[in-house]
N, C-alpha and C positions, 0 to 999 in steps of 0.2 A: 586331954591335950587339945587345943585350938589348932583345927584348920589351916588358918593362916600361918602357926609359926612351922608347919612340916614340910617334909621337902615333895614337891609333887611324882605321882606316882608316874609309873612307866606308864604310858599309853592315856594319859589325859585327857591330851589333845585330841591324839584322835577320838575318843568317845566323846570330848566335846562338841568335834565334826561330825562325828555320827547322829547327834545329837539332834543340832541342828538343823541336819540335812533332814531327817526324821519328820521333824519338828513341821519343815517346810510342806513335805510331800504330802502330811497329814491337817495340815492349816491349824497349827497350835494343839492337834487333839494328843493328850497326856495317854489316857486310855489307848489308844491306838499304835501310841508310839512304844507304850511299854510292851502291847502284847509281840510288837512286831520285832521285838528286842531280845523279848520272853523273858523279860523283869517283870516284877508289883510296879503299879502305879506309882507309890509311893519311893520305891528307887529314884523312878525318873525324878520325882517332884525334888530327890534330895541332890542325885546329881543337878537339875538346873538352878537347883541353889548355891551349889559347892561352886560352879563354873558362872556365875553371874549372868544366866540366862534365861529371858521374859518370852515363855509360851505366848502370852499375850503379842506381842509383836506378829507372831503370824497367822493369827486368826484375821480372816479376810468377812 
């Protein structure tokens, strides 16, 4: 089943903003963000695909 036709799960959002904020605090580092989550690297990489979100954007 595709992604887009399901209904989004409880707590999205907020892991989106977790996400993020993550994301920020680590300047786009994927690695760092998942250890600090205590996910696989590959989680995050799927979550900021699922939530349309570019690590890229915060690397300074």
């Amino acid at each position: 089943m595709q992604r887009a036709l399901e209904a989004p799960e409880a707590g999205d959002a907020a892991r989106r903003e977790e996400l993020v904020r993550l994301l920020g605090v680590h300047r786009g580092n994927i690695s760092a963000v998942a250890s600090e989550m205590g996910k696989a690297r590959m989680q995050i990489q799927r979550w900021l695909k699922r939530y349309g979100v570019d690590a890229e954007r915060f690397r300074r």
